[in-house]
Structures are given as structure tokens and as C-alpha cells.
ZABA-846551 format. One line per 2 residues: their letters; for each residue x negated, y, z negated of C-alpha. Coordinates in steps of 0.02 Angstrom, whole numbers, plus 32768, in hexadecimal, padded with zeros to 4 digits. Each point is the difference from the previous one (the first is absolute). Example, Ala and Ser with C-alpha at 12.3 -4.5 7.8 and 13.67 -1.06 7.14 Angstrom:
<sites>
as) 7D99/7F1F/7E7A | 7FBB/80AC/8021
</sites>
This chain:
<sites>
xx) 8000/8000/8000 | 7FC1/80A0/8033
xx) 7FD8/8090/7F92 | 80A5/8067/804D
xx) 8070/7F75/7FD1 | 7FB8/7FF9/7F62
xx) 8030/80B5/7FDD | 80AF/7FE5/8041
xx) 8021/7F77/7F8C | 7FB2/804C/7F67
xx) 8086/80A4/803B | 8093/7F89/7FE6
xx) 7FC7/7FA0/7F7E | 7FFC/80A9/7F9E
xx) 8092/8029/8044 | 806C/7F49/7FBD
xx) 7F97/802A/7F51 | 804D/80B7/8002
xx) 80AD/7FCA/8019 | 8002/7F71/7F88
xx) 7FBD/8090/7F80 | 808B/8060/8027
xx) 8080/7F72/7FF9 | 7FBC/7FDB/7F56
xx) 801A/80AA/7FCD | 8097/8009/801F
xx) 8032/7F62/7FC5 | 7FA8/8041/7F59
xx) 808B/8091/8009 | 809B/7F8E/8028
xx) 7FDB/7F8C/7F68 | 80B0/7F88/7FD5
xx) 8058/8099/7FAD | 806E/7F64/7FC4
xx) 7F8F/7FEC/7F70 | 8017/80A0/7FB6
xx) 80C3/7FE8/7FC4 | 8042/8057/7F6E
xx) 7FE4/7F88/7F86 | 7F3F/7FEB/8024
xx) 7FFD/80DA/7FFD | 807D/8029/7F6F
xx) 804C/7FC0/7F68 | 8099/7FC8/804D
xx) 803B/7F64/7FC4 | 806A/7FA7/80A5
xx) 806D/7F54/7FE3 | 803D/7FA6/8085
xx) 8082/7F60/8034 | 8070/7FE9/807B
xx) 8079/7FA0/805C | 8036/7F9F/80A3
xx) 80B7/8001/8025 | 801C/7F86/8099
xx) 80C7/8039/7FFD | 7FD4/80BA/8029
xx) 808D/802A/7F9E | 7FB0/8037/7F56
xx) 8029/80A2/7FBC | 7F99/807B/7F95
xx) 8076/7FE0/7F78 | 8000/7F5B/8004
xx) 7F28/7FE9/8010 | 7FFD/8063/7F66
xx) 8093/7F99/7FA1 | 7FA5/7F5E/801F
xx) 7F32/801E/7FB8 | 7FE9/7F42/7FE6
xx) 8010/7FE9/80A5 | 7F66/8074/8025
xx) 7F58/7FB0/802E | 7F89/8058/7F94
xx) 7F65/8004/805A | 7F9A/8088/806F
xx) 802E/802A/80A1 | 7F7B/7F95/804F
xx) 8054/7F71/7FD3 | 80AA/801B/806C
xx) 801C/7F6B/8084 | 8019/807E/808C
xx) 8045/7FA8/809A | 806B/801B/80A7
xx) 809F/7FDD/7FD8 | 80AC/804E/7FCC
xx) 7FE6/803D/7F59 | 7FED/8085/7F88
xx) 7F70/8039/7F9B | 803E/804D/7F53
xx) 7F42/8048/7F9B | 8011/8052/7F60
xx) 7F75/8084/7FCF | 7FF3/802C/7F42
xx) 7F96/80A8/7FEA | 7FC2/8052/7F69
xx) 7F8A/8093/7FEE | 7F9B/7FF4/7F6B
xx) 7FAA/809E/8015 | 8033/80B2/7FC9
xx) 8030/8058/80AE | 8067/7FEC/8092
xx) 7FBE/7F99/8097 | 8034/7FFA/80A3
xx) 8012/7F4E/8040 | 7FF8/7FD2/80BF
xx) 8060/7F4E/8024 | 7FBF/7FD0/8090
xx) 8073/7F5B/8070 | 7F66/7FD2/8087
xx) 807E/7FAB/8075 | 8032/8096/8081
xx) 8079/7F6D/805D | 8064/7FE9/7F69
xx) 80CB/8010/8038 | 804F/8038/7F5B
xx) 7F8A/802F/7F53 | 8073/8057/7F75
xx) 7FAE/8035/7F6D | 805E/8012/7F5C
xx) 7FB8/807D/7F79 | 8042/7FD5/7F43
xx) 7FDD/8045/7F52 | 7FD7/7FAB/7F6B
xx) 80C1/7FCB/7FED | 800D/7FB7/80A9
xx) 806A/808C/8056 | 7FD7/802E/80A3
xx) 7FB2/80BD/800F | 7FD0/7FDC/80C1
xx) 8021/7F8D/8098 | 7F80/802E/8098
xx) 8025/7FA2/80A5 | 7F59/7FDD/8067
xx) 7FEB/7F83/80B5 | 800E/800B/80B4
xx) 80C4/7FE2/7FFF | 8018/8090/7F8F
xx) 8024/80A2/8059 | 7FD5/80AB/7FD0
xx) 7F46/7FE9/7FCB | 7F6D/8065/8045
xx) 7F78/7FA9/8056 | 7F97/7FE7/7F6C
xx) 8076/7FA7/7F9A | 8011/7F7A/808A
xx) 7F4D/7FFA/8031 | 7FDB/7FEC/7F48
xx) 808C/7FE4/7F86 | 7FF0/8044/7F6A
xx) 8048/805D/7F69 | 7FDF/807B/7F87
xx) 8002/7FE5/7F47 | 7FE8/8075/7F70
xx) 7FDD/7FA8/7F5C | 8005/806A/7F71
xx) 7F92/7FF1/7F6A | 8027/7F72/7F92
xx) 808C/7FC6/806B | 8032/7F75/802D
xx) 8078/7FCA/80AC | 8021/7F71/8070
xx) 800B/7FF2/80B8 | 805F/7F79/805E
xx) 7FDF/7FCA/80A6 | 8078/7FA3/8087
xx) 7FA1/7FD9/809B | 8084/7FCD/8071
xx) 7FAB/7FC4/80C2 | 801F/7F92/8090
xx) 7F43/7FF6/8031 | 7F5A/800A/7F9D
xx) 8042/8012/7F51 | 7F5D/8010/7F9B
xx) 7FE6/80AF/7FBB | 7F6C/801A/7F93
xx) 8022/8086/7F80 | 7F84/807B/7FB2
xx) 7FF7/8089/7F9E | 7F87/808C/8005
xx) 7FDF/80A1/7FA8 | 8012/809A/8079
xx) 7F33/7FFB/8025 | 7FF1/7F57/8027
xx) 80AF/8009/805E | 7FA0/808A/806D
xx) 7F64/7F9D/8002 | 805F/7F6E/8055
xx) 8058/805B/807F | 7F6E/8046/8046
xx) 7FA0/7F63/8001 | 809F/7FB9/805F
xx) 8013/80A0/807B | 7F3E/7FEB/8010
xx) 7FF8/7F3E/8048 | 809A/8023/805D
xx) 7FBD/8085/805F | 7F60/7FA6/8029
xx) 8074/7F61/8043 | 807E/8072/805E
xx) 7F68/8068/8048 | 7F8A/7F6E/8045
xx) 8097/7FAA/8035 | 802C/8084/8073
xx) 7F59/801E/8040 | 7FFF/7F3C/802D
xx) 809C/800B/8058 | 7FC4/80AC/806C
xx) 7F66/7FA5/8028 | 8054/7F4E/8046
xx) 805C/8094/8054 | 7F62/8043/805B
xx) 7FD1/7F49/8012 | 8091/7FCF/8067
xx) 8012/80A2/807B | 7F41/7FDB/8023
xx) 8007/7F3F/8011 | 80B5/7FE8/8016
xx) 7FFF/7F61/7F9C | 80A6/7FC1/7FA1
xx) 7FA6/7FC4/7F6D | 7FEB/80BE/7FC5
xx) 80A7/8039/8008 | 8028/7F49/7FA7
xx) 7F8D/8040/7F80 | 804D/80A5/7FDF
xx) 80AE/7F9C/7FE6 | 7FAE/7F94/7F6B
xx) 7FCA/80B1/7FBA | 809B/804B/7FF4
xx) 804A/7F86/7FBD | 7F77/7FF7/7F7F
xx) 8039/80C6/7FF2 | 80C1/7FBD/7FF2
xx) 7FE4/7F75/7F70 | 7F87/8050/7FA6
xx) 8064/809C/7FF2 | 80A2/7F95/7FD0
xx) 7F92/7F9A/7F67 | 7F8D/8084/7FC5
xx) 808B/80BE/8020 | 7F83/8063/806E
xx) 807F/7FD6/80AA | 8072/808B/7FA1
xx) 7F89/8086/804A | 7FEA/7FAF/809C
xx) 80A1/8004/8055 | 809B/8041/7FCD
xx) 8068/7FD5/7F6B | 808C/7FAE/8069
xx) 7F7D/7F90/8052 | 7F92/7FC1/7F63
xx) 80A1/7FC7/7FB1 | 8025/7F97/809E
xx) 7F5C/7FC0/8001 | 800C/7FDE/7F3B
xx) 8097/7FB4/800A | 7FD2/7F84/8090
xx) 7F40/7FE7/7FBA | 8001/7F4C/8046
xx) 800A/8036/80AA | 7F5F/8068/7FDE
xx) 7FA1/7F63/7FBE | 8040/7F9E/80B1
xx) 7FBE/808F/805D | 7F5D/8000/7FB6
xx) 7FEB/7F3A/8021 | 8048/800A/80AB
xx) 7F6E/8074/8036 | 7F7C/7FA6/7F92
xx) 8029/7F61/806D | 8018/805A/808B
xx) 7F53/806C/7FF4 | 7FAC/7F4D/7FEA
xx) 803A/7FBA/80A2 | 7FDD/8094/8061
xx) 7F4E/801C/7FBB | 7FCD/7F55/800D
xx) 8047/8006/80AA | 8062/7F5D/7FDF
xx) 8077/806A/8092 | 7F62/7FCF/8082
xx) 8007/7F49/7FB9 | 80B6/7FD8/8018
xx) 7FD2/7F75/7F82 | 806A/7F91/7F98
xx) 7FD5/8083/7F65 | 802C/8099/8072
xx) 80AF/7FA8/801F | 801A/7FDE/7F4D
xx) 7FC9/80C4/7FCD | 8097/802A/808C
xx) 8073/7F9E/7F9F | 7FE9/801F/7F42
xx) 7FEB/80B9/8033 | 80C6/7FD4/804D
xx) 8015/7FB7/7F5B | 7FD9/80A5/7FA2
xx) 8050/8077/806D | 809D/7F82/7FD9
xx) 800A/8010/7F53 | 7FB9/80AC/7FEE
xx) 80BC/8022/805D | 804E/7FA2/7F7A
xx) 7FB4/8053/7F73 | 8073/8090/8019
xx) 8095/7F9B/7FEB | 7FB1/7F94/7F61
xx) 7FF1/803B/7F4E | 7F4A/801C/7FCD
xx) 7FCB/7F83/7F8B | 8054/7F8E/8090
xx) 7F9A/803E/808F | 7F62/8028/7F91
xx) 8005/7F32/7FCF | 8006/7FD4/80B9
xx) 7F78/8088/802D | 7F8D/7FB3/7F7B
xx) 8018/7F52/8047 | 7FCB/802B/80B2
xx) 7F59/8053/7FBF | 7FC5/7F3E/7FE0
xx) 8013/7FDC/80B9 | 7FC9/80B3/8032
xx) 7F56/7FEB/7FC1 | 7FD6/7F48/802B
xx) 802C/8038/80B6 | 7F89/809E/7FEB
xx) 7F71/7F8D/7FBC | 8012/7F81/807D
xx) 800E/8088/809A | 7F64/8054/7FAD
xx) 7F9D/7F55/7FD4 | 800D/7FD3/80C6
xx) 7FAD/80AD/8028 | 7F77/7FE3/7F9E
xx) 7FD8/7F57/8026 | 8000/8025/80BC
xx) 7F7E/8093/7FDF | 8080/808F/7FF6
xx) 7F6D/808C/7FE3 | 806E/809D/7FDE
xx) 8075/7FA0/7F7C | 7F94/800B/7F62
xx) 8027/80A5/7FD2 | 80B2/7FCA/8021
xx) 7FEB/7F62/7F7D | 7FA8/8085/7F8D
xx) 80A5/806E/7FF4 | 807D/7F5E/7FE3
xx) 7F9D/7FED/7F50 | 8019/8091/7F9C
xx) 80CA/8001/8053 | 8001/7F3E/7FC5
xx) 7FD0/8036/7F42 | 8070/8098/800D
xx) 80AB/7F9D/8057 | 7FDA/7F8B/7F53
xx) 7FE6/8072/7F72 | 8095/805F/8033
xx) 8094/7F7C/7FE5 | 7F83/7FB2/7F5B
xx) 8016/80A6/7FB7 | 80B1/8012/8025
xx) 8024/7F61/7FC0 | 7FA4/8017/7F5E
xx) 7F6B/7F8D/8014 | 7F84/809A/8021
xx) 800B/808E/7F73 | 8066/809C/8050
xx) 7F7D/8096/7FFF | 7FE2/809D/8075
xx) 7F7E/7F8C/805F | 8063/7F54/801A
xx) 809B/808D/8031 | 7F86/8046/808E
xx) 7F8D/7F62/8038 | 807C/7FCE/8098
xx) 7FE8/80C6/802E | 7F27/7FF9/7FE2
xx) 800E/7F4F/8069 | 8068/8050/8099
xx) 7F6D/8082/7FF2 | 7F7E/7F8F/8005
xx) 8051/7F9A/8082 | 8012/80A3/8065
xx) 7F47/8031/7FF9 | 7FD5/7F44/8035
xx) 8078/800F/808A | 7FB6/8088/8047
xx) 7F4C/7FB1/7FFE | 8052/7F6E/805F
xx) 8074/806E/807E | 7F40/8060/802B
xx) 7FA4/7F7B/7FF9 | 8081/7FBC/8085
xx) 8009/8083/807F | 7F3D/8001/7FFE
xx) 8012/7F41/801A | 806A/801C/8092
xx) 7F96/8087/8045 | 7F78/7F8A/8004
xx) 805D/7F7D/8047 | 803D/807A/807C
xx) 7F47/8024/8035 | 7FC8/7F59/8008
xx) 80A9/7FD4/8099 | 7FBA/80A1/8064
xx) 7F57/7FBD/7FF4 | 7FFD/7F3C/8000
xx) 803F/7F8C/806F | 808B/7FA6/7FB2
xx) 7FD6/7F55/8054 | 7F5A/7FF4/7FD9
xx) 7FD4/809C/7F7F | 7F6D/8024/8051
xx) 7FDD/80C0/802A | 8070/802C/8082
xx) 7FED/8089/8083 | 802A/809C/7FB1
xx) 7F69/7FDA/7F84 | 7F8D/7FED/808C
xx) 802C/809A/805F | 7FFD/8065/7F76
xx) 7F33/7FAA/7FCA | 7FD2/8022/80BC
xx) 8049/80AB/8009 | 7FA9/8040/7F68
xx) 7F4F/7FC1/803B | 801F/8071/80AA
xx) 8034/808E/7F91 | 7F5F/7FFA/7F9D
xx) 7FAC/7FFF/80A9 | 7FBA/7F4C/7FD1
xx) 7FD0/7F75/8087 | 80BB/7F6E/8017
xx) 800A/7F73/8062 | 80A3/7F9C/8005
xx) 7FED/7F4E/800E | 807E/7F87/8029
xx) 800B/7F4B/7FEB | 808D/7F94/8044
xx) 8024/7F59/7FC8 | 7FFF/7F9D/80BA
xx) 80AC/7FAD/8034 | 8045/8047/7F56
xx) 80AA/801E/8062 | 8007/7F52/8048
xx) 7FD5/7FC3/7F41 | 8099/8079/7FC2
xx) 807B/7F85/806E | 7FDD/7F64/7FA6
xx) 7FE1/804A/7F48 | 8070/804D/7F7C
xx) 7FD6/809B/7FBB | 7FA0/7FCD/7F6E
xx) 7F99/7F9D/8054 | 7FD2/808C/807A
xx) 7FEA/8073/7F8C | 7F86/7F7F/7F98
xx) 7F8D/8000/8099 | 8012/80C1/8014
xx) 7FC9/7FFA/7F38 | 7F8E/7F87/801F
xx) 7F8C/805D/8099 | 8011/80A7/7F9F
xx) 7FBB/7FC9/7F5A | 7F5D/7F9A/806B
xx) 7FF2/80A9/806E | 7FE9/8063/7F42
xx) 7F8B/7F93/7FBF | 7FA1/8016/80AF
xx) 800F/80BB/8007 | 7FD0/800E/7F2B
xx) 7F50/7FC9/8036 | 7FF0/80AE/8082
xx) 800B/80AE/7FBA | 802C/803B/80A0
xx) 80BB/7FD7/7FE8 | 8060/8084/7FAD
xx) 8077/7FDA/7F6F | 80C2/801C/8033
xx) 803A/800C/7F46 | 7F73/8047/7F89
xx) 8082/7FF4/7F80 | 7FFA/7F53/7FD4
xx) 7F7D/7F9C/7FAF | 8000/7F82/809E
xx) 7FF5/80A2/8078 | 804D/7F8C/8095
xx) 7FA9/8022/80AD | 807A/7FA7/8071
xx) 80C0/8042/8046 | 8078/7F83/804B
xx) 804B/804C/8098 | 8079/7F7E/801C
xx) 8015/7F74/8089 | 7F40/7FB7/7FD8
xx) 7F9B/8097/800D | 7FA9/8030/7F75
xx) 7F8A/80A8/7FF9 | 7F7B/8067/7F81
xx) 7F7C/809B/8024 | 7F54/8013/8018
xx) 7F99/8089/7FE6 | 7F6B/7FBD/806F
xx) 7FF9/8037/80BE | 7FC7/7F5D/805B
xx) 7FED/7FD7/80B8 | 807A/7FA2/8060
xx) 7F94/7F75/800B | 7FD3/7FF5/7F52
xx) 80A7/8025/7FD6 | 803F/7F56/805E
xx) 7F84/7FB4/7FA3 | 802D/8028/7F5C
xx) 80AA/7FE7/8024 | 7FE6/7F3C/803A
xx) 7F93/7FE8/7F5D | 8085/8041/7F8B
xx) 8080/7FB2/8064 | 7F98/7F3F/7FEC
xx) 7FC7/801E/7F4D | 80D9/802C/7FDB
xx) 8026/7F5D/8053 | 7F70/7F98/7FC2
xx) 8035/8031/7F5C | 80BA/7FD1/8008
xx) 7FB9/7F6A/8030 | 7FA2/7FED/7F5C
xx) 809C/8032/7F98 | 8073/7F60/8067
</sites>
């Protein structure tokens, strides 16, 4: 490696060190705000049980008639599932300390249909009801992007808040409460990440854009779909998709979340048949990619006539074959040499991890925290990044591959004639002595009537590579590539001839002679190879 390379790579290794620095930083500034609650920041004493009513007809009155029937344990503990239920948690408060606080509930589950929270005194009378979720109208955009309320805890008081959680979809709803800092702190630090993932997002999507108007390839614009809906689900599950489109739309897109999820694996499968280019192959895997992408689109339609916790059981089901099919389309790639697919494998790993924490966590087998909440977002960004490597790393792939057609012939990938005018026209431009010999292979036509095409082009081959190792022993034949390490000094002009430059001005007669030699010594030496 030369000393210019050298200084390139050292430029963007300090570059990848800079920006891991700076994602380190920043990381260092969005620490889990989840671990700074009220009770780990002030001497608030919290209590909490709850309840599961599988009827849906409980009333307030009635949860608080019946306490033995209360499960007293944290909130941790609740067997969240999809199903038709409702989800009755009972929050005793009492400030110990000798001023008013102001107390921030916070309900991280923006997709949440109906959340009412009841506000009672020490005697059990209610003082306040506050309605919160995305089937409540009236709210302002940060109320459904982040539900929340607004508590005021006087010194030495003590209250209890009830809450019904009453959904048709993803029913778990971690609850927190935070002092008006570290309520602050943790909308910032959620603002922050979801303006990094809403900004590279669209900067991947503008630049498959400039991809595809320069290369007009499908597999771009393919991309882009997988990205917004990336955009669509992760704005449904995390609340940011309340500032991206209008109110009127997010709610749609909340209440039909599924369809979101069967948008995003429609375009991952179909992204991994088009980049593979399983489409060229027309292979038994390409026709099965065809149909289970039929399959998606299928129940994707259904979804909208389905309750959620119906549709989300089905959606979960097909994500077993989903990835098998992936693997296997991706396994065959690499096995046949696929050169441009490792970034591609790279960018499946951290969206693997992600696409598992995600349901773990909302099914209680992975601690809820501010950085199991946002992994499936840091994974899609990771995957993004990756993607992009791979989408590059393609185009330069089929630029190459591009140059190599215009310069080889395809039958025998020898030099072909473009590379030979182009070495003979730059030695007469530098004014430099170039002769252009030809050699035909005699009765090569008549030979063409009783061979196939391989074996034609195995004798073309064949000549060519004795005429190299003839012509490597003279300096006075000129190199048609310099590029490559084997610097080849022979083009195949089709039908037998085959031709290369020299730089040496010879008389006719010697010329002849030269010409017989190299012409015996080529066949003397097939000979000697059978």
C-alpha cells in the first residue's frame, strides 16, 4: 500500500474514531432518565397493586369495594397480554417531606385507546378524573405523543390514583413518575433520539432518491418504502408520528398499527429479493419471495377489518416464516460468492437483536427502561447506516461490472477490442513506435461448425493464454491493462483472431519470422498442455 493510501485511510479512520466520540457523548447526555423516578430523588413513599378484569365491566366503585381482590405487587409484575381486558393499577402516594411537589405521571404507551385516571383523597372520594389515549378527543399533541398528567402533592399528604387501561391492541403501559426536573430531563432525551432517527431516516430516503433517478433501479425506491414505514410504526409505538403528519392521519395510522408492521415486512422481503437479484434468477426461492410477499399484502388487507390483538397474533406468527425465507435467500448469495452482500448480512444483525428485544420487553421478560423502549429505534439506525454501505458498495459493484461487459469479451473474457484501441491509440498520442499484430487461429470458422460454444471458446482461451506466456518473455509488447496484477497483453477480436502491440519497428522479413516462431512455439505448447 502506497504512502497516499495510507494517508486516506488514517483520514477515515480518524474520522469513524470522531464520530463514535461523539455518539458516546451523546449517549453520555441521554442516560435512561427511567432511573431517576421520584422515589429514587424524593421522599415519596409510592404503593402499588392492581387488577385484571377479563369482563371489562368493572367499575371504579366496585375495584375499590372489593381490596382482597387486589394483587399486591409492583407494577412489573402485571401479566400484560393481547387480549380483551382491562387493566385496573392502584397508586398509593405519600409525601413525607415538608413542601409541595409537583409530580409528573408519566403512561409510556402513546397507542393506548382509552387511559382514565382517577385522583382520590385520603377518604377515597374522587377530587379528579383526567381522560388520556388516542381515542380520546380534545387533547393537544403532546398529551397523545406522550401521555401524561400533572400532580400536585402537598406536604405531608397523602392521595391515591387509579388507573383503567382499557385497549384493543398493545395493552402494556409502563407507568412512572418523575419530579418536574427529571420529567424535563426525559423529554429532551426522548425529543433528542427522535430527532436523530427522524433526521437520518430522511436523509436515507433522499439519497435512495438520488440513487434511483441516476441508476433507475427498483430496489431504491423499494428501499425508501421499508423507510417509511419504519417512519409509520415507529411513530405509532414510540408518539413522535404526531408531529409528522397531521392529527387526523397519526390516529389512523395508530389505530390500524398492524398494517404498519405488514408494511415494514413486505418491503424487508421485498428489498431482499430485489438486492440479491433473486428477480434475474427466476429461481424456486424468487417464486416463493412472490408468493409470501402475496401472503402479506393479503393479510395486511385484513388487518383493517380484525381487532388488534387478533391481527397482531397472526402478524407475529408470520415473522417465523419471514425470516427463515430471508436467511435462506441470503445463505444462497453467499455461498455462490455474492461479493456486495456482506454489508447487507452486517445490517440484518443489529435489526435481528432489535425485532427481539422489542416484544421481550413488552412481554415482561426484558426490564422496561428508556433504552429497551428505544433499542428497535437504535437497531433501525444501525441497520440504516449498514444499508447504505451495502446500497454503495453495490452501485460501485455494478459499475465495475459494467466496465468489465464494455471491455471483455463475454465468451471468452479475454480483452476485447475497445481495450486494444484505446492501448494502441495512447502509444500514437505519446508519439511512441505501435505495431498491430494479428494472429488468426487457421480454419477456426470451419472448427466453429462442428463445436459448441464452450468448446470454441476453450481453444480461443487456450491459444491466448500460450501467446501471453510467449509475449511475457519480450518487453517489446505493450501491456493492454496496466491495472491488473496479470497486465494481460492479448485482445480477442472474435471469430479466431486474436491481436496485442509492439513497440519495436521490425522489417517485413523479420517480422514473418517472428510471427512463424511465436505462431510454432503457441502450438507446440498446446501440444504440451494435451
Amino acid at each position: 500500500m502506497n504512502n497516499k493510501a495510507l494517508k486516506y485511510h488514517f483520514v477515515s479512520f480518524f474520522i469513524l474514531a470522531t464520530l463514535f466520540f461523539i455518539i458516546t457523548t451523546l449517549s453520555t447526555h441521554l442516560a435512561s432518565p427511567t432511573r431517576y423516578t421520584i422515589d429514587k430523588t424524593a421522599p415519596v413513599y409510592t404503593h402499588t397493586a392492581y387488577r385484571i378484569d377479563d369482563t371489562e365491566s368493572l367499575t371504579l366503585k366496585e375495584f375499590l369495594s372489593e381490596p382482597k381482590k387486589l394483587i399486591d405487587q409492583p407494577f412489573e409484575y402485571i401479566e400484560w397480554d393481547l387480549a380483551a381486558k382491562d387493566y385496573w393499577l392502584k397508586l398509593d402516594l405519600e409525601n413525607r417531606q415538608s413542601k409541595a411537589i409537583d409530580l409528573f405521571i408519566h403512561f409510556d404507551n402513546p397507542m393506548v385507546d382509552y387511559l382514565t385516571l382517577f385522583e382520590l383523597d385520603a377518604d377515597q372520594k374522587l377530587i379528579k378524573k383526567t381522560r388520556l389515549g388516542d381515542k380520546v378527543t380534545g387533547l393537544n399533541l403532546f398529551q397523545y405523543s406522550t401521555p401524561h398528567a400533572l400532580l400536585t402533592l402537598q406536604a405531608n399528604e397523602q392521595t391515591t390514583l387509579v388507573v383503567k387501561i382499557d385497549t384493543v391492541g398493545i395493552s402494556k403501559t409502563p407507568i412512572k413518575i418523575y419530579g418536574k426536573n427529571e420529567f424535563q430531563h426525559l423529554i429532551r432525551s426522548q425529543v433528542g433520539i427522535w430527532g436523530i432517527f427522524i433526521g437520518v431516516l430522511i436523509m436515507a430516503a433522499l439519497y435512495n432518491l438520488v440513487l434511483f433517478f441516476g441508476i433507475r433501479d427498483r430496489v431504491y425506491l423499494i428501499y425508501i418504502g421499508y423507510i417509511i414505514s419504519a417512519l409509520l410504526l415507529m411513530g405509532s409505538v414510540l408518539g413522535f408520528g404526531f408531529y409528522l403528519w397531521p392529527l387526523s392521519w397519526q390516529l389512523f395510522f395508530n389505530e390500524h398499527v398492524v398494517f404498519s408492521n405488514y408494511a415494514i415486512a413486505f418491503f424487508t422481503v421485498a428489498f431482499c429479493t430485489m438486492f440479491l437479484r433473486y428477480h434475474k434468477d427466476n429461481c424456486r426461492l424468487y417464486k416463493l419471495s412472490i408468493s409470501f410477499l402475496a401472503l402479506l399484502f393479503s393479510f395486511s388487507l385484513i388487518s383493517f377489518f380484525m381487532l388488534e390483538y387478533h391481527s397482531s397474533k397472526i402478524f407475529f406468527a408470520l415473522m417465523v416464516p419471514l425470516y427463515i425465507l430471508c436467511i435462506c435467500m441470503i445463505y444462497k448469495k453467499l455461498v455462490s460468492g455474492f461479493r456486495w452482500a456482506k454489508f447487507y448480512v452486517m445490517s440484518w444483525v443489529p435489526l435481528i437483536i432489535g425485532a427481539a428485544v422489542q416484544p421481550l420487553e413488552l412481554t415482561g421478560f426484558i426490564p422496561y427502561s428508556f433504552a429497551t423502549r428505544h433499542l428497535f429505534l437504535i437497531a433501525i439506525l444501525c441497520e440504516i447506516v449498514l444499508m447504505a454501505m451495502a446500497l454503495a458498495d453495490r452501485v460501485r459493484y455494478q459499475r465495475e461490472k459494467a466496465l468489465y461487459h464494455a471491455t471483455h469479451s463475454q465468451q471468452t473474457k479475454l480483452l476485447n477490442q475497445a481495450m486494444l484501441k484505446q492501448a494502441y491509440m495512447r502509444m500514437i498520442n505519446e508519439h511512441r513506435n505501435a505495431n498491430l499484430c494479428l494472429l488468426k487461429i487457421e480454419q477456426f470458422n470451419a472448427l466453429m461448425s462442428i463445436l459448441n460454444p464452450t468448446q470454441s471458446s476453450h481453444i480461443i482461451t487456450t491459444v491466448a493464454k500460450s501467446l501471453e506466456h510467449q509475449l511475457s518473455k519480450q518487453r517489446q509488447f505493450i501491456s493492454l491493462e496496466s491495472s491488473l496484477d496479470t497486465a494481460p497483453k492479448v485482445a480477442d477480436l472474435g471469430n479466431g483472431i486474436l491481436a496485442f502491440v509492439s513497440t519495436k519497428i521490425q522489417p517485413q522479413d523479420e517480422l514473418n519470422e517472428n510471427s512463424i516462431r511465436f505462431a510454432n512455439n503457441c502450438q507446440s505448447s498446446i501440444k504440451y498442455q494435451g
